[in-house]
Backbone bond lengths (Angstrom), bond angles and torsions (degrees), N, CA, C in turn:
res aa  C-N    CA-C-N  psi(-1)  N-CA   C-N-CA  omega(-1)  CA-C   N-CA-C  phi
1 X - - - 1.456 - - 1.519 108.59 -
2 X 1.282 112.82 132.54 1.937 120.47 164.61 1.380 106.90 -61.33
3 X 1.184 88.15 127.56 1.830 96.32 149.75 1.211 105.54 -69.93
4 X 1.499 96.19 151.43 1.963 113.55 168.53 1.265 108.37 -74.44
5 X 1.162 98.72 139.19 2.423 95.76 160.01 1.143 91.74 -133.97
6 X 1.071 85.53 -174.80 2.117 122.38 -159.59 1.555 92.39 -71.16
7 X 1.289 104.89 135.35 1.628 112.76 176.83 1.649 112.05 -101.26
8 X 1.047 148.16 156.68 1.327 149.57 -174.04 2.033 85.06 -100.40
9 X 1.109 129.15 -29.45 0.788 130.55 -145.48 1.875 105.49 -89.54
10 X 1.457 137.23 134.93 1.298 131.77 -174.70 1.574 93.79 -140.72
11 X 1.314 116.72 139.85 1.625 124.18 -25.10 1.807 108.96 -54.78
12 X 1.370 114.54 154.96 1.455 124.18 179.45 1.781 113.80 -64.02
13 X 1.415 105.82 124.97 1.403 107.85 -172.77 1.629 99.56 -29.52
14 X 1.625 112.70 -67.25 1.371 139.57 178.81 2.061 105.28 -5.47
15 X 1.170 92.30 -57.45 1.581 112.79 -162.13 1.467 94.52 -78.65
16 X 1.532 116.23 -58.64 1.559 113.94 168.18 1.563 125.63 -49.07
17 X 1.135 135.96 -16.13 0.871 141.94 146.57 1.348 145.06 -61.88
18 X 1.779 92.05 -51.47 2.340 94.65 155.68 1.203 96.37 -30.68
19 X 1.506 124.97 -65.65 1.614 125.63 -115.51 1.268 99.11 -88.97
20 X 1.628 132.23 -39.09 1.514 154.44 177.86 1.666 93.81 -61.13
21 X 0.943 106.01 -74.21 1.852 114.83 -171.60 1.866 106.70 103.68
22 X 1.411 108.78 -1.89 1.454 110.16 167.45 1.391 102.91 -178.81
23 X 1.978 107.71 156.26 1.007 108.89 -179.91 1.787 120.36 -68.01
24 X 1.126 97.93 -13.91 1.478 96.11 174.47 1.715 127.10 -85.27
25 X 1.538 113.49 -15.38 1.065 127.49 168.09 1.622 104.42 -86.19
26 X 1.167 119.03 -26.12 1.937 117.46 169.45 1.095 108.34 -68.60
27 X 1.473 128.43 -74.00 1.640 119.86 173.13 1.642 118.28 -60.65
28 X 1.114 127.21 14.18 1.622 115.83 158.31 1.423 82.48 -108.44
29 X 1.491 136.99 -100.17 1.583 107.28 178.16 1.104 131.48 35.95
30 X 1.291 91.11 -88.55 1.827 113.17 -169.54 1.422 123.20 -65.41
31 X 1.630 107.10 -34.07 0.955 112.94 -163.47 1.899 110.50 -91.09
32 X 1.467 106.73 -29.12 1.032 103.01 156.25 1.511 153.11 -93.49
33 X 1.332 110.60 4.62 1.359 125.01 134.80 1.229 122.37 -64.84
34 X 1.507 138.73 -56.86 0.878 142.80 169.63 1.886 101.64 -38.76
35 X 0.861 116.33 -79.90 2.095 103.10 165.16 1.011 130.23 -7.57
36 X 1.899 107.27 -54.72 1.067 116.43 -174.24 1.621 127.21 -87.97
37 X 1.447 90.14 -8.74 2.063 112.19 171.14 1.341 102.31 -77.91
38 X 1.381 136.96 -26.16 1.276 143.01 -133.52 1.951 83.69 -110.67
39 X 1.297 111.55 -73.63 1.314 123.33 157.51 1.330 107.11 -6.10
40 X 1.382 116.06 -93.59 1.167 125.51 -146.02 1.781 91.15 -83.26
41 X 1.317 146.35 -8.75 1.515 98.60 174.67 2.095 97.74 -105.45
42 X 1.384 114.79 22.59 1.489 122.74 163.54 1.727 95.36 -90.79
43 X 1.184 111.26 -18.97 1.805 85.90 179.08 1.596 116.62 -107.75
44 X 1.229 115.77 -11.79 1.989 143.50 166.22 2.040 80.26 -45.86
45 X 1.596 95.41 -66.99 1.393 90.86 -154.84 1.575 107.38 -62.55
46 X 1.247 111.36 -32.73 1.678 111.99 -177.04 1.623 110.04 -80.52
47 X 1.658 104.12 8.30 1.849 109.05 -179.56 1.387 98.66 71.28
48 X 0.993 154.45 -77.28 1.847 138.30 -164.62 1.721 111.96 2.19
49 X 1.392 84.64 -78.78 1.816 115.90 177.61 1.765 96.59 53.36
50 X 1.514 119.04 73.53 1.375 120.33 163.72 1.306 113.62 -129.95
51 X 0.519 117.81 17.31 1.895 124.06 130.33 1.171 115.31 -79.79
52 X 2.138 91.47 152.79 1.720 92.05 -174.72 1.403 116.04 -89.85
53 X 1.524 115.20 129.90 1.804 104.70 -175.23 1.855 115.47 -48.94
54 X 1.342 90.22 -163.24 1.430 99.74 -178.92 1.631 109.73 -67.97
55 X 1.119 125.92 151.84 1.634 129.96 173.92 1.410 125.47 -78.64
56 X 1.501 103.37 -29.65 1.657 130.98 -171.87 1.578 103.45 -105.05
57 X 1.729 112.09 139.33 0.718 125.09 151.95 1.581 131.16 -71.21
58 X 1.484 124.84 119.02 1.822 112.52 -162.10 1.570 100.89 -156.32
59 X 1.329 100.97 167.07 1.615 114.56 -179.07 1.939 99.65 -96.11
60 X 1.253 109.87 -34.43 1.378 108.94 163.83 1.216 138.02 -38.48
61 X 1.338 105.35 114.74 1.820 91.73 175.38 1.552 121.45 -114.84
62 X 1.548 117.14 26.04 1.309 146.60 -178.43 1.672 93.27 -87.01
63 X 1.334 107.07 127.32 1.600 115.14 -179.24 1.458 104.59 -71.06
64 X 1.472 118.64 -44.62 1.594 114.92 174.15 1.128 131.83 -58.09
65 X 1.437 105.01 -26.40 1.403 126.85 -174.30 1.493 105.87 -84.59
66 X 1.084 133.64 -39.79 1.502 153.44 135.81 1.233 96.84 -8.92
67 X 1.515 115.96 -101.58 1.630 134.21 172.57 1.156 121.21 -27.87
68 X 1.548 131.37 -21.72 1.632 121.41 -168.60 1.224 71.60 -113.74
69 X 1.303 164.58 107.37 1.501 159.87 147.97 1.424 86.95 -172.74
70 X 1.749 125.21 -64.21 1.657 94.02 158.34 0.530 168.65 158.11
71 X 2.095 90.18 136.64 1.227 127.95 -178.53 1.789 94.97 -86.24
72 X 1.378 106.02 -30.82 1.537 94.42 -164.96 1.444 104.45 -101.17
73 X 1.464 136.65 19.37 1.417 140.10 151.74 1.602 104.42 -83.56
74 X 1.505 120.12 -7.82 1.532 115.80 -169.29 1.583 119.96 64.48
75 X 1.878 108.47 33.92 1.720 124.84 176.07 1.628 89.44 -75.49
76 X 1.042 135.28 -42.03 1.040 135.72 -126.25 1.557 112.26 -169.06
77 X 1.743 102.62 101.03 1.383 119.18 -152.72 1.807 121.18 -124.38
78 X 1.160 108.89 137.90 1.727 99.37 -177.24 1.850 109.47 -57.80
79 X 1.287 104.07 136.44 1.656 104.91 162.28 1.921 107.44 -92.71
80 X 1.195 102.81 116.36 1.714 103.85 168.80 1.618 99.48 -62.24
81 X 1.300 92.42 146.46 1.216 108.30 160.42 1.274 133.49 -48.57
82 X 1.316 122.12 -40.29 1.487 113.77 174.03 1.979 103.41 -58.51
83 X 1.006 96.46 -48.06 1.555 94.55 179.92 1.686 126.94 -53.85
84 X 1.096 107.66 -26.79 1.342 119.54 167.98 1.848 102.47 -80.43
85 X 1.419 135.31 -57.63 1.288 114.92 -177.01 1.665 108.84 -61.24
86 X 1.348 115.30 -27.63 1.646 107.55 -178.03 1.290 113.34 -60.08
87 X 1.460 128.58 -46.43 1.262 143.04 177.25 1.631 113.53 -44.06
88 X 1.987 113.75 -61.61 1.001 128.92 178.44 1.403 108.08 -50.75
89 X 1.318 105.86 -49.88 1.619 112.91 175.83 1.232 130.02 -64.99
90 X 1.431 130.64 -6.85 0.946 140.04 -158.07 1.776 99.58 -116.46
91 X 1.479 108.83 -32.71 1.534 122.50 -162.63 1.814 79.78 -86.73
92 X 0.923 131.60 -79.45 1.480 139.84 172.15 1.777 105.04 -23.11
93 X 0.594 151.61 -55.35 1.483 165.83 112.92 1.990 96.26 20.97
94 X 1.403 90.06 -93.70 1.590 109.54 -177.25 1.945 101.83 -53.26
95 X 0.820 108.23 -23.18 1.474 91.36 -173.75 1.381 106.40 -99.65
96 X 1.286 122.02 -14.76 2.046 127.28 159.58 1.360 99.68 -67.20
97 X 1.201 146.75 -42.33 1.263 141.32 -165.05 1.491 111.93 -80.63
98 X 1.478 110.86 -48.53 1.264 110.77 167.96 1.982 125.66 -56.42
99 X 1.381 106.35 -29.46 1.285 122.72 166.20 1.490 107.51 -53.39
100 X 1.276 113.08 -74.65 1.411 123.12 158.35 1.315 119.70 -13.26
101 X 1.207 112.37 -61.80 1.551 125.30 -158.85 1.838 97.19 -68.66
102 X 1.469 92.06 -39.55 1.637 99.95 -170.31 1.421 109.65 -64.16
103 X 1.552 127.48 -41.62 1.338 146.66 -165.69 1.729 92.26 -80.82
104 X 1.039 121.86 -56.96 1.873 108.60 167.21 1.346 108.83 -55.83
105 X 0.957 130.89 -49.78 1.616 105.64 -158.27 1.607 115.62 -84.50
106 X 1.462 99.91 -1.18 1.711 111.22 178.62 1.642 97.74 -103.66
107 X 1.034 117.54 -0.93 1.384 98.60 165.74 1.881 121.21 -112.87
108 X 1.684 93.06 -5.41 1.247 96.08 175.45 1.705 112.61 -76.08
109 X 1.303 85.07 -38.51 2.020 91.17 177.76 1.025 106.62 -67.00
C-alpha cells in the first residue's frame, strides 16, 4: 500500500472521493457541473443568468475548481441508481394514470 502525501490540490482528491464513491462518478460529477458553472457565468455576462450560480463560497474562478469544492461541501451529490430507476418508475407510473384519467373522463362525456 502507498503512503498518502500532501496534495497541492484543495479539496484533497482523497476526500473527493469518500463523497463520489468512484473516480468515475467524480469526473462525471465534476465535469458536469463544471459545464454548468461555465454556462452560467457566460450568460451573467450576456444578462440571461438562468442557470443556477455556484453553491460555494470561493476565491476560485476555475469552474472545476468550483465543482470539486461542491462536491466536497455535499452541494452536489451522486444519485444511485436505484434512485434514478425509482424516480423514472414512478414518473412513468403518474403519467399512465393520468392517461387513464384522461380516457375516463372523455368517455364519460
Amino acid at each position: 500500500m502507498t503512503a498518502s502525501h500532501d496534495s497541492m490540490m484543495t479539496p484533497r482528491i482523497e476526500d473527493l472521493l469518500e463523497r463520489a464513491g468512484s473516480k468515475f462518478t467524480l469526473v462525471a460529477l465534476g465535469s458536469k457541473r463544471a459545464r454548468q458553472i461555465n454556462s452560467y457565468y457566460n450568460q451573467v455576462e450576456g444578462g440571461l443568468g438562468t442557470m443556477i450560480p455556484p453553491q460555494v463560497t470561493t476565491v476560485s474562478r476555475k469552474p472545476l475548481s468550483i465543482a470539486f469544492e461542491e462536491i466536497s461541501t455535499d452541494k452536489i451529490v451522486p444519485v444511485e441508481p436505484a434512485e434514478v430507476r425509482a424516480r423514472e418508475e414512478a414518473e412513468a407510473q403518474a403519467a399512465a394514470d393520468a392517461a387513464a384519467a384522461a380516457a375516463d373522463s372523455g368517455e364519460e362525456a
